[in-house]
N, C-alpha and C positions, 0 to 999 in steps of 0.2 A: 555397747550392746548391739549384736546383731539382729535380735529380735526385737518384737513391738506385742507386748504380751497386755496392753492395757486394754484391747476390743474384743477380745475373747468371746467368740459366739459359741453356746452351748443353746441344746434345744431339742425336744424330742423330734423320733420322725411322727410327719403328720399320717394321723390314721385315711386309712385308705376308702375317702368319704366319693371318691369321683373316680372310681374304675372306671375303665370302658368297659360297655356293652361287651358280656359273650356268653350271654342265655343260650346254650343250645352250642357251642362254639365249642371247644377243648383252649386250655390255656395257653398251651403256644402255636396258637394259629394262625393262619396268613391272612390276611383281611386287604383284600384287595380292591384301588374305586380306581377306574381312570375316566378321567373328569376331564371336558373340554376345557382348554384354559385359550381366552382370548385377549390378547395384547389390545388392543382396542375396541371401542364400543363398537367400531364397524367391522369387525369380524375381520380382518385384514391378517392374510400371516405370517410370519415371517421372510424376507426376502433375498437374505444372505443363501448364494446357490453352492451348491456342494461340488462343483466341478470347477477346478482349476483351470480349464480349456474354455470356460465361458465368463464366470465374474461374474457379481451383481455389479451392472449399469447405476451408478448413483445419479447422473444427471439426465435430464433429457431436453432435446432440443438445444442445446448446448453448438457454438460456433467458434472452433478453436482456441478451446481454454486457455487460458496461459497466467502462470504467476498462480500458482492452486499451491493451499498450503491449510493443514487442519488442526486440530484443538479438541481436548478428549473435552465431556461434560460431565465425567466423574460418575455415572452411572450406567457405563456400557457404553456410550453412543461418544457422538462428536458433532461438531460443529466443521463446514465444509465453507469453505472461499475460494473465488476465482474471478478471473476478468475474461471476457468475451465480447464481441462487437455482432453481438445476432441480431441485433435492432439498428443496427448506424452502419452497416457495410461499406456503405457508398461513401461516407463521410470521416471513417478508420473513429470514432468515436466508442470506445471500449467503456463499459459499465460492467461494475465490480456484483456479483452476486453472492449468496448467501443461504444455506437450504443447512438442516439439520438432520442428521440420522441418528434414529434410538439402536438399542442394544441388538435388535432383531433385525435390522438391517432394512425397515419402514423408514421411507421421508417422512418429517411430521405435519409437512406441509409442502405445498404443491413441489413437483416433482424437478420442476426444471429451471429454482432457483426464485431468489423473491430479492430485489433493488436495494444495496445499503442505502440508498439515500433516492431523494425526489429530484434534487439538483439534477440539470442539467448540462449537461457537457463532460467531456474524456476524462475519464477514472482508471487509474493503475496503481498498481503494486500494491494490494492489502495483505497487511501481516497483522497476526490478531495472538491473542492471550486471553486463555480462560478468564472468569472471572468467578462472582461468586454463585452458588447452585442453579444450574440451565442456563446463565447466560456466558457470554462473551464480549471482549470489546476489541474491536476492529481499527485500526489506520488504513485510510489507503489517499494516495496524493490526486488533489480533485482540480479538474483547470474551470469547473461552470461558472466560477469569480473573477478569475483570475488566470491570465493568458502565460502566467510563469510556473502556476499550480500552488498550494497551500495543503499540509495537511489536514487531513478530518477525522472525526474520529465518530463512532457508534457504538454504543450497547446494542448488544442483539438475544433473545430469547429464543428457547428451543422452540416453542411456538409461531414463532415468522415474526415479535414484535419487537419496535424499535424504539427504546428509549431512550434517547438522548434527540429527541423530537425528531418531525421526518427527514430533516434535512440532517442530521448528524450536528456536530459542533466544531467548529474552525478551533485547530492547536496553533497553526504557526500562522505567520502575518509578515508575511515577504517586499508588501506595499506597505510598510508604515506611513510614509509623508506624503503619499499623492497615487497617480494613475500607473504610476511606473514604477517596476520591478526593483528594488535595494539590493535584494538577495534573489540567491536561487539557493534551491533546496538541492544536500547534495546524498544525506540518508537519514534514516528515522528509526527507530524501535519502541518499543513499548514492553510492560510488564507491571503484574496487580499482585498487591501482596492477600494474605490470608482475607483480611479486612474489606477487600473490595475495591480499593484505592489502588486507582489506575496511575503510573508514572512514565513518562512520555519523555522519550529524547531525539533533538535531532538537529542535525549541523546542515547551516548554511554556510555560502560563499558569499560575498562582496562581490558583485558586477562592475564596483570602480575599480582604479587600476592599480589600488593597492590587495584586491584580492582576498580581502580579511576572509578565515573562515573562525566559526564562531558554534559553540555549542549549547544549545537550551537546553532545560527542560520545565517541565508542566505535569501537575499533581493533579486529576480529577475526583471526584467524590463520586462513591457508588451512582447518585442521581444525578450526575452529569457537570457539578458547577465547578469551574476554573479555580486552582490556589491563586495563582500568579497571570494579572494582568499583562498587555500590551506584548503578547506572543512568547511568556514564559520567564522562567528565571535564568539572566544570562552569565553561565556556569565559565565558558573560557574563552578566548581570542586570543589570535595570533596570524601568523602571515603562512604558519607551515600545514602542508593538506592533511586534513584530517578525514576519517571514514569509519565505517563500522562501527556505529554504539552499541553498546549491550549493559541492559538494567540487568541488576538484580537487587531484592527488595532486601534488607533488612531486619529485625526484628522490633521495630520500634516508632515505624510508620517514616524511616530514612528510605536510602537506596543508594546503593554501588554505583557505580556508572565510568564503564570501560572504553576506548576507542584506540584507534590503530591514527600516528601519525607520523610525518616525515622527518626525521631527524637525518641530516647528513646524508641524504640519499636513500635511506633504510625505513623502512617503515617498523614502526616500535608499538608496545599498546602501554597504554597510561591508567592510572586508573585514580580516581577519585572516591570518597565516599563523604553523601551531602547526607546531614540527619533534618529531622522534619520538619525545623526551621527553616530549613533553605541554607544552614551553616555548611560550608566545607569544613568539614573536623579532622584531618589529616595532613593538618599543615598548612604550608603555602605551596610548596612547591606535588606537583604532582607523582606519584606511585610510578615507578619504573617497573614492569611486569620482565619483560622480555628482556635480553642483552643486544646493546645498538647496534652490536657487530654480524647480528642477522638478519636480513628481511622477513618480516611476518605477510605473507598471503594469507591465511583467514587464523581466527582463534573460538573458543568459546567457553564461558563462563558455569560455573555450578555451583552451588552452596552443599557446604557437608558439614549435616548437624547444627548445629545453632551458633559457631564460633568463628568458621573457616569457609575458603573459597578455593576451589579450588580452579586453575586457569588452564587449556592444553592449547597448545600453535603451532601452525606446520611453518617450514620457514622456505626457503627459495633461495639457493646457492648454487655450488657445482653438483651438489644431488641434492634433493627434497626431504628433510629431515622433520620430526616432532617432538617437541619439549613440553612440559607438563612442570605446574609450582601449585605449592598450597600454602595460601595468605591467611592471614587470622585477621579477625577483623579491628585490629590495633595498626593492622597495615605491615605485620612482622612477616617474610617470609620464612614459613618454617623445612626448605628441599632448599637444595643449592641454589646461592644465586644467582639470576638468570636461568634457573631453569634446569630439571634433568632432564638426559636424553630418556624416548620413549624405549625404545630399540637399536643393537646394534648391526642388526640383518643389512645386509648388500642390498643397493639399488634406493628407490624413493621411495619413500614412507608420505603418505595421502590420507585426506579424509577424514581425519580423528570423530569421532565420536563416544560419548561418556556417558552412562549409568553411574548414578551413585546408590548406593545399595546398602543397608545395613554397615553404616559406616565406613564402607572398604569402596574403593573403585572398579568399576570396568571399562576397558577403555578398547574400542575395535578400532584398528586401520586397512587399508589397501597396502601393500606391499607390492610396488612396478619394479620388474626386473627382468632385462634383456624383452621389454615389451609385452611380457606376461604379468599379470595382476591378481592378487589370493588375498584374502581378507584374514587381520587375524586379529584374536582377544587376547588379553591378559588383565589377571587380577591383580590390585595394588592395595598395601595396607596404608593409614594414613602418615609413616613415616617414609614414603616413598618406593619402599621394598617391593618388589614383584613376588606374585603368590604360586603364577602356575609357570610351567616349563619356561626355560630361556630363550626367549627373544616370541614368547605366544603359541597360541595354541590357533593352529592352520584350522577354520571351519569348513573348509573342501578345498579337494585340488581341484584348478582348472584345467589339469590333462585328462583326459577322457582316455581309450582303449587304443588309440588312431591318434599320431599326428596330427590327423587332421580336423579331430575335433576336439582341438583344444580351444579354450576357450577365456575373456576376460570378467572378473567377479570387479563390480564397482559399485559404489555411491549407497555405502552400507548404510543403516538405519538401526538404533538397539533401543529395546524398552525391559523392564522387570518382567519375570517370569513370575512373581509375588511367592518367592520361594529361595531370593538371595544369589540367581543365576541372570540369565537377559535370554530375551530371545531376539536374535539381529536377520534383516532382510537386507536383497541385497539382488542388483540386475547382473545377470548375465548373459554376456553379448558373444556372440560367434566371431570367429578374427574373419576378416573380410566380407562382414554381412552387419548392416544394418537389426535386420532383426535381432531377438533378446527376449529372454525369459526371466522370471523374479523368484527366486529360491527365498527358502528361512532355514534358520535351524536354531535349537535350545540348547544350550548350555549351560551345567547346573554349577553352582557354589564352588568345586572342587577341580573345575574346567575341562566337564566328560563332557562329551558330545550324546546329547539326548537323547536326538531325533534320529532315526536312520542316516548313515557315517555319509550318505552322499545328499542330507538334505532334504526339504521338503519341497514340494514342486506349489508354485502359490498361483501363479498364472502361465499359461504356457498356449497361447492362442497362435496359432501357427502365422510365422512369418510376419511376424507384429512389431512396430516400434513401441517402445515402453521408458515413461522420462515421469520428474513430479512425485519420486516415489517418497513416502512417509512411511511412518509406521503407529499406531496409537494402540494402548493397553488397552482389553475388553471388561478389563476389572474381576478378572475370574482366573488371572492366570493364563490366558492367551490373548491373540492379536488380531489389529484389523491394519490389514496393510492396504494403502490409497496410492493410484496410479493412473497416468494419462496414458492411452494404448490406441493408435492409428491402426484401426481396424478399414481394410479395402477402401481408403479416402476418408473413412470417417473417424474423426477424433473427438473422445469422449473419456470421462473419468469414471474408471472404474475400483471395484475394490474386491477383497477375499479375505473371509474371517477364516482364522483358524485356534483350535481349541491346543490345552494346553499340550496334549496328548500328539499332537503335530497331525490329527482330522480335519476334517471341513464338515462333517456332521454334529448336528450340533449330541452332547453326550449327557452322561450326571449333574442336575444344576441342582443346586438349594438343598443339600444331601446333610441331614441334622439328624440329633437324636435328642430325647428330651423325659423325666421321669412323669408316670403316669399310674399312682398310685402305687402298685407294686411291678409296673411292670416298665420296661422301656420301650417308648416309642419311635421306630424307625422310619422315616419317611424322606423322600424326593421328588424332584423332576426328572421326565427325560424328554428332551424334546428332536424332535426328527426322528423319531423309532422307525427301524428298518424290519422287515421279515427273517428270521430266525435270530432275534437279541434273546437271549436268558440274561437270569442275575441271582447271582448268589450273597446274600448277607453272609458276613464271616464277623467274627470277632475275637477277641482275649482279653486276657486280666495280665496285665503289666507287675510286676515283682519288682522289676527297679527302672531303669530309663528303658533299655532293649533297643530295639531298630523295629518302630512303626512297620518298616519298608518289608521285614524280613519273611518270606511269604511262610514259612516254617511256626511261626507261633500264630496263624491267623485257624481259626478252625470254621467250618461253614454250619450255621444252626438253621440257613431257611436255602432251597432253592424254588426259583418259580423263574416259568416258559408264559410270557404272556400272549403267545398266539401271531396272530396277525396284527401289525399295526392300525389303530385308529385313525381317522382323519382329522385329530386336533393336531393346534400347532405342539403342544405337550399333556403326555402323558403323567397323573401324580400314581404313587405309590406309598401304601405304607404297612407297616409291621411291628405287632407287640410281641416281644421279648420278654419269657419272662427267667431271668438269669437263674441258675443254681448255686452260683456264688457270688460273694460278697468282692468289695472293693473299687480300685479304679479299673473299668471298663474299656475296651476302645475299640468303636463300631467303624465296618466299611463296607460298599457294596461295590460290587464286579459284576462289570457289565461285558459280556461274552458274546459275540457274530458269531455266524455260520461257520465263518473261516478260522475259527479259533484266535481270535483277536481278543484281547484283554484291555480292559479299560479299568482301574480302579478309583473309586470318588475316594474327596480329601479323607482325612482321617476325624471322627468325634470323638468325643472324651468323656463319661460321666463318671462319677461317682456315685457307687447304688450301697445302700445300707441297709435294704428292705428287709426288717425279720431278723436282724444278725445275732447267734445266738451270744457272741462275745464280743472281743476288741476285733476293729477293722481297721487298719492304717491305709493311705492313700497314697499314692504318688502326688508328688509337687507339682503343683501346675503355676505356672507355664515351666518347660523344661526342656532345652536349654532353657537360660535365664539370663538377666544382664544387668536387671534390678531390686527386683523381689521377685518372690515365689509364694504360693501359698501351699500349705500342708494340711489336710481335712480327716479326721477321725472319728470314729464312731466307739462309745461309750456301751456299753450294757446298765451301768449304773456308775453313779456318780462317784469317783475314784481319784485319789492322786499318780498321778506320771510322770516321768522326767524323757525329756526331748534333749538328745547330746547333737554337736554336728562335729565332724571331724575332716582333717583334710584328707589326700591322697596318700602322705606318710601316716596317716591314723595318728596325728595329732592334733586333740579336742580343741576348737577354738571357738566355742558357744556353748549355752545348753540353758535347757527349766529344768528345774529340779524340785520336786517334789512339791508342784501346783493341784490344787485341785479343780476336777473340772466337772458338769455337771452331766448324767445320762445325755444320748443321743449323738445330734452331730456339733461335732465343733471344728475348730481350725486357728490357726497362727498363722502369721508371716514373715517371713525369711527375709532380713534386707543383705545383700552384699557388700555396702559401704565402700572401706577400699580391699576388699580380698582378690587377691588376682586370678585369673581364668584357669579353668580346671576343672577336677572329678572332685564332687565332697559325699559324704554319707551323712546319714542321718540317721541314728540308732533310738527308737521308742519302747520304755521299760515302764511294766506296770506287775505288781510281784509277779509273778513266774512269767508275765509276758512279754517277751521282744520280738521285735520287729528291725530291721534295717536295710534302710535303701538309697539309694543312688542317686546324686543331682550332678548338671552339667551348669559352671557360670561360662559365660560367653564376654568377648570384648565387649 
């Protein structure tokens, strides 16, 4: 059976005991508050600047940053790292800093960075991994013990606290037997699974003259205590160099654990997977990723779905090429082995970077040729197939109008668009000038370019160096891109939000609808209101799937010009609706500039049953679908019905039949089990009544 008919909710609609207020009012009126809303108690407000020529400044007092590298907090904001020597000039003694920025673009605390640790003495290279809600945990290699260096590590909160005491916690132990150095430390990473359990790797060398290099790792608990004594669990040795570890975590409180090492001249990556024992479960011998017959210069790791991993690597021969495999986690590879090619385009292929997205890949590169550089994406399904054009989809050309202002695109960055697309940033540099600007663009599911065909302009501060670029999700469907920029001597970390719509002003937040007796209430944020915004609510009643998108079924029931903006950081608005028909609803509001600029908030969905004088059928929500669906109906009185589903040939492969259900609203749910992707219907008979409509399953 595809359905699950045993939870049947039937049940009148509730009488309408909590109307809103409209003594004096007419029923479909606009009811307008705009209410100061302040982000913190100290009135502070937002400080993300709408000018891509300036940038919000995130640090201050800041002395030549270097090694900056960020970490979202899952709320909007992020977590920021860096090392500078603004207290130790005279002595090059660099201290690792740490400051956090919320969703609006506020430090949460002082401005110009607060001490991973109380230790004393030279701190370099902190690389860190979210952890669990507000905080973070940090490495970064500390010499105030130890004149070889050791790593440490810290929890940190979005509040400046530090938990893992003030001095952090020593991982690795380079001096085991006495005053002098065994090992040197030669790289480290880190990475925490859902749980909070931080997992730590990192290879040392032997300073004797046999050279051993050797790979740990070490298991922390949310509050800080060690799995594995005496500097870790010693994972492998051997005589050949090893480099680049990369975790990934598991589903079982185990962990991945990847590295690049020298075989016959070539550097190759290996991969192991230790489960939460400390067991190696993949054998004796280690995971061959790559083929030995190419050098690997970097790689990097992803998990797709809960089974598989996927690997991509650029390799270093007579041209620069990138391979891409996807391992299951039995260690099978399921793409050729050694690897398929990414691209067969002329010239070097550079820089891989990877979205995993609703099961399917995306994957951007640099493409160098004859010394010109252009960044491209393409989508992959997980049997290795490419989705869009052959050989990618160019995000802009670096030729400009003039020879002479052509230009190099590099050192791209991709995060989720929260809509199945990426949006990727990305420096561009003038041929014979130091100077450089930081473009983005969005690209949806289908691999159209968004955003205006030549790009979004993200920073553009004249005659500027710009290096350290990131990228981090705003949690809303657009981005905070982070960058170091050598403004007239002075170098500093800056950053530029931009919304999904490819603005810098902030637009529609928090845009819901919800039932309110008999009526529907429509409400939002806007925040950064400018002089001449209007908005129009629009809506329809959906018949079968349609296109949300399609500006042609949208009809407009309210407009409102709210004047001149306020001086809050956001403006609320809201609206009771009260429909003339029955069924599944779906509200949106369009927000309109002076300059005839269109902005439209996501789309909401209700089901309204208010008053119905007969049968109401719904549409299936969610829709697409990929695992269940639900179907919601409304009754006039207690009746039997039969529910058929049929496929795209209109052949019935489900159905109720002749159930009884009781007055009001009720619903079923729809499992897919194993039917494959497609267009299904779904036909609803009650004597003389039918009904039939439209569902989409998805991979």
């Amino acid at each position: 059976m595809l359905l699950h008919d045993s939870s049947f909710v039937g049940y009148p609609i509730i009488e309408n005991n909590n109307k809103p207020n409209r003594q004096g009012i007419s029923g479909n009126c606009w009811i307008l508050s705009i209410l100061f809303i302040f982000i913190f108690s100290t009135g502070s407000f937002a400080q993300w600047v709408n000018n891509p020529s300036l940038n919000t400044r995130l640090v201050l007092d800041s002395v030549e940053p270097v090694n900056i590298s960020s970490v979202k907090d899952s709320k909007g904001g992020f977590f920021l790292l860096w090392e500078d020597d603004r207290n130790n000039t005279a002595f090059g003694q660099s201290e690792v800093y740490f400051l956090h920025i919320d969703a609006n673009g506020n430090a949460s605390f002082r401005s110009d960075g607060k001490k991973i640790t109380r230790l004393i003495g030279m701190k370099s290279n902190p690389v860190c991994s979210e952890n669990l809600s507000s905080s973070a945990v940090v490495l970064w290699k500390d010499f105030s013990l130890n004149t070889s260096g050791d790593i440490y590590a810290q929890r940190i909160t979005s509040s400046g606290g530090l938990l893992w005491t003030e001095d952090g916690i020593q991982i690795s132990n380079t001096m085991p037997y006495g005053r002098h150095a065994k090992n040197e430390l030669v790289d480290y990473s880190i990475t925490c699974n859902k749980n909070g359990i931080s997992f730590i790797t990192y290879i040392t060398k032997s300073v004797q003259a046999s050279e051993e290099y050797s790979i740990w790792l070490q298991q922390v608990s949310p509050e800080g205590n060690l799995k594995y004594k005496n500097g870790g669990l010693a994972i492998y040795n051997s005589r050949n160099r090893k480099i680049m570890t990369t975790l990934m975590p598991d589903d079982y409180e185990g962990v991945f654990l990847f590295w690049l090492e020298k075989q016959n001249s070539k550097s190759v990556i290996f991969a192991r997977h230790i489960d939460s024992s400390g067991t190696a479960v993949w054998g004796k011998k280690h995971l061959m990723i790559s083929s030995a017959s190419k050098n690997i210069v970097s790689y990097s790791v992803n998990k797709v779905g809960s089974s598989s991993l996927y690997i991509v690597w650029e390799t270093q021969g007579k041209d620069k090429d990138i391979y891409h495999q996807l391992i299951d986690y039995n260690r099978k590879a399921l793409w050729t082995g050694g690897g398929k090619t990414v691209t067969l385009q002329k010239g070097n292929q550079l820089n891989p970077q990877v979205l995993i997205s609703d099961s399917t890949i995306i994957l951007t590169w640099t493409n160098e040729l004859k010394n010109d550089k252009n960044i491209f994406a393409q989508k992959y399904k997980l049997n290795g197939k490419s989705v869009w054009k052959d050989n990618g989809v160019p995000l802009a050309s670096s030729w400009g109008f003039m020879p002479s202002a052509k230009k190099n695109m590099f050192d791209q960055k991709i995060i989720s668009d929260g809509k199945e697309g990426a949006i990727i940033c990305w420096i561009e540099q003038k041929k014979d000038s130091p100077s450089s600007d930081i473009f983005a663009q969005r690209i949806n599911d289908k691999g159209k370019l968004v955003w205006d065909s030549s790009s979004v302009v993200i920073a553009s501060y004249l005659n500027s160096e710009k290096s350290y670029l990131s990228m981090l999700t705003d949690e809303r469907g657009g981005a905070i891109i982070i960058f170091k920029e050598n403004r007239e001597g002075n170098r500093s970390i800056y950053a530029q939000k931009v919304f999904s719509t490819g603005t810098y002003i902030s637009q529609i937040m928090g845009f819901n609808t919800e039932l309110m007796g008999d009526s529907v209430k429509i409400y939002w944020y806007s925040a950064n209101e400018i002089a001449g915004t209007n908005y129009e609510i629009e809506r329809f009643a959906q018949t079968d799937t349609g296109e949300t998108g399609s500006s042609s079924l949208w009809a407009v029931i309210k407009t409102f010009n709210p004047g001149m903006p306020g001086n809050s950081t956001a403006n609320y608005y809201e609206y009771y609706d009260k429909p003339d028909l029955s069924g599944t609803l779906y509200y949106r509001v369009v927000q309109k500039d002076d300059k005839g600029n269109l902005q439209p908030s996501d789309v909401s969905r209700i089901d309204y049953f208010y008053s119905v004088p007969g049968i109401v059928v719904g549409q299936n929500f969610p829709n697409p679908f990929n695992d269940s669906t639900v179907i919601k109906f409304y009754l006039p009185h207690s009746i039997r019905i039969n529910i058929e589903f049929y496929n795209s040939r209109i052949e019935k492969i489900d159905g109720l039949d002749n159930l009884s259900f009781p007055a009001g609203e009720n619903e079923i749910t729809f499992f897919v089990h194993e039917l494959p992707p497609g267009i299904y219907f779904y036909r609803f008979t009650a004597y003389n009544f039918v009904d039939v409509k439209k569902m989409i399953i998805t991979n």
